[in-house]
N, C-alpha and C positions, 0 to 999 in steps of 0.2 A: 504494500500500500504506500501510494507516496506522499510524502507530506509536504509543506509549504517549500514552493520553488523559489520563493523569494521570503528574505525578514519582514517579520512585522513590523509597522510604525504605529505612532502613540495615539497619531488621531482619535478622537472621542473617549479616550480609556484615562483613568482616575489612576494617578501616581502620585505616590504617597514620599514625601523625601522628609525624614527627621535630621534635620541638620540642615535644612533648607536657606538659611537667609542669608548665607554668604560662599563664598568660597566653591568646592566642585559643587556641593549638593545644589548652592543658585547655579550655576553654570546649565546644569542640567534639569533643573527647572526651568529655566528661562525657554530651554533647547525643548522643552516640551510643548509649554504653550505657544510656541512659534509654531512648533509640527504639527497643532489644531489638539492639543490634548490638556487636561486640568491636571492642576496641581493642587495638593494640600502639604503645608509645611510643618512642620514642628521642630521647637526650638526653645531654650529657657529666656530669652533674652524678646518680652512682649515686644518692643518697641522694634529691635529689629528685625522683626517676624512684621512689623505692619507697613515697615521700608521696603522688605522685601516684595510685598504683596500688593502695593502700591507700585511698583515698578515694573511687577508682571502684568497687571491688570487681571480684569473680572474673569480670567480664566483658572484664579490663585488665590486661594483661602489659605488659612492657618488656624493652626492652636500651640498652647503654650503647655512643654511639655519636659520633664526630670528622666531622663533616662538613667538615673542612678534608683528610681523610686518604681516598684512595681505597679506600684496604683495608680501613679500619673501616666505609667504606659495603657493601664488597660482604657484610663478614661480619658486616651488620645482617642483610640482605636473603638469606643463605643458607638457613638452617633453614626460612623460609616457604616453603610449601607452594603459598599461592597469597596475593593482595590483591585486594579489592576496589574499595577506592580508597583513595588517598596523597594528604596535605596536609602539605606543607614548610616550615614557618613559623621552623624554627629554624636560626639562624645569628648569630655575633658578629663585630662588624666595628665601624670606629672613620670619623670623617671631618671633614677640616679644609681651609682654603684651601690653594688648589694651592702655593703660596710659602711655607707654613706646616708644611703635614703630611710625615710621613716616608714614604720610598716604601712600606717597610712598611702603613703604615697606611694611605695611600691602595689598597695594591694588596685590603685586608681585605674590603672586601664583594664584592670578585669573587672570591677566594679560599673566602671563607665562604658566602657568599650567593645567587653566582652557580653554580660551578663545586659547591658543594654538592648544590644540586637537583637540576642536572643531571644529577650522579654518581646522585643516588638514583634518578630515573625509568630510567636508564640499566640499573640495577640489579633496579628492580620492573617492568620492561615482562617480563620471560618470565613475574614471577608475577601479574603484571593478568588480571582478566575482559576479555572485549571488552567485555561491558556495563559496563566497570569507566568510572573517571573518577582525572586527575592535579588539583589543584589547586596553584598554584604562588603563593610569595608576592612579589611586587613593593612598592611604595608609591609615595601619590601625588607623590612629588620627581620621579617619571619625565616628568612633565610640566610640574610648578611648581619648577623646581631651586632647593634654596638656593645662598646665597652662599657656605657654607661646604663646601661636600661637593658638588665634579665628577665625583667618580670616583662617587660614591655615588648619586649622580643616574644617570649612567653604567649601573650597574649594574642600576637599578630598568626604567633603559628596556630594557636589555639582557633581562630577565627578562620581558618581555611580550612582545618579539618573538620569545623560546623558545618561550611559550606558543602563537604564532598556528602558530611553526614547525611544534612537535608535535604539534597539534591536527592539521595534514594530512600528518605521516609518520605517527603512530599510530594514527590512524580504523582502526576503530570505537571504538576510547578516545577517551575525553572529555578536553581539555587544555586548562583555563582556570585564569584569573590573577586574584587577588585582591591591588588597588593600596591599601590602606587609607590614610586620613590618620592625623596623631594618635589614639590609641587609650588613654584613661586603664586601664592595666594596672600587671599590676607590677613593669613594665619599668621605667618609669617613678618608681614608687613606692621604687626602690632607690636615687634620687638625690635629692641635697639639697633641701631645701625650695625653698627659692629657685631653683633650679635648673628645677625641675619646674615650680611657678608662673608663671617668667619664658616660659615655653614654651608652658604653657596658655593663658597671654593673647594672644603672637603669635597663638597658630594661631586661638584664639577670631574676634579678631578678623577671621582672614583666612577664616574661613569664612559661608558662608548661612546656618548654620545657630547660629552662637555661641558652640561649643563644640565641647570634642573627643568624641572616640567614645567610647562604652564595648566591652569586650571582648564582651558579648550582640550587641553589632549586627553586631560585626566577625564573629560567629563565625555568625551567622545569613547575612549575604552568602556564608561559604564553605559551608554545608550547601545554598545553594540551588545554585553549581555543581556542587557534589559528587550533587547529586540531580534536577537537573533534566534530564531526557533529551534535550532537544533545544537544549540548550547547550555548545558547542563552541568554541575561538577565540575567546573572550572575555575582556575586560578590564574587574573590576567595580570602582568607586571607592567604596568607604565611608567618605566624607571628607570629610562634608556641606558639598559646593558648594567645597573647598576649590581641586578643581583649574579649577575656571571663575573665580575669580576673578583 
């Protein structure tokens, strides 16, 4: 039996992004309502959850939502009706060598990061299509760990083995992982000069490619899991060459 000859596009289908009001997960918001499809955001930050939705126009709602807090996930995920596909890029979390950081902090990107996602898929699988699709965000430390952040690395690999998980509890839902490198965003752009710079150049150099990502390419890798139908269990790196090095 054959199945679709060409990927699907977003046209009229409801995409769900937590982490929506800046960075990839706008990127790919934006990139939705331009292709004729809605979005709904969520995000802790009210004010710019309504920059964001103001920007997209009336094809882009929000809610304001704690991905550390299970009951703010479920009462994101209640009023929807249905989803067509979820992308989880939003989570805050901190990371330092293991003799250095507090358990706190170390414990943050599996608190935020990990257990975040989780919570949401856990919460959007009654309102997914089957034709629907999960994207999940990992990064490329899952495989190139720094020195500085084990738990963090930890958690990124931890995120990709959910992804292959789901992929074969949730069939006919589509469950892949987007592992980016460096991504010049303005994640990024919210810390010091020097700061930011001193990071650019690492990663520059540690990549094939010379340099870090921009938020278009990262948000182009997640629209092709999100739409390509015969991708499933997948782990994509946009992190030009960063983790083969």
């Amino acid at each position: 039996m054959r199945g679709s000859e060409l990927p699907a596009d977003v046209k009229d289908q409801l995409v769900v992004v937590i982490g929506g009001s800046s960075g990839i997960g706008f990127e790919v918001a934006r990139r939705v309502v331009a292709d004729g499809g809605e979005v709904v955001l969520g995000g802790r930050d009210r004010e710019r959850l309504d920059q964001a939705v103001a920007a997209l126009g009336p094809a882009a709602s929000s809610r304001v939502v704690d991905v550390t807090d299970k009951s703010s996930i479920a009462a994101f995920f209640d009023p929807l009706t249905r989803v067509d596909h979820l992308f989880t890029p939003g989570s805050s979390y901190g990371r330092g060598r293991l003799t250095e950081i507090s358990d706190e902090l170390a414990e943050s990107p599996f608190r935020s990061k990990f257990w975040g996602q989780y919570y949401a898929v856990k919460n959007a699988v009654p309102k997914l299509a089957d034709t629907g699709s999960v994207v999940l965000m990992a990064g490329a430390y899952s495989v190139r760990p720094p020195v500085d952040g084990a738990a963090y690395a930890a958690c990124n690999g931890a995120l990709e083995s959910l992804g292959r998980a789901l992929a074969l509890e949730l069939s006919p839902i589509r469950v892949n992982v987007v592992s980016p490198g460096m991504i010049d965003s303005d994640l990024w752009a919210r810390l010091p000069q020097d700061v930011r710079e001193r990071n650019a150049a690492a990663f520059s150099r540690d990549t094939l490619v010379g340099r870090p990502g921009t938020v278009a390419e990262a948000a182009q890798a997640v629209l092709y899991l999100m739409t390509n139908t015969y991708t499933t269990g997948s782990v994509l790196y946009p992190d030009g060459g960063f983790s083969l090095r």
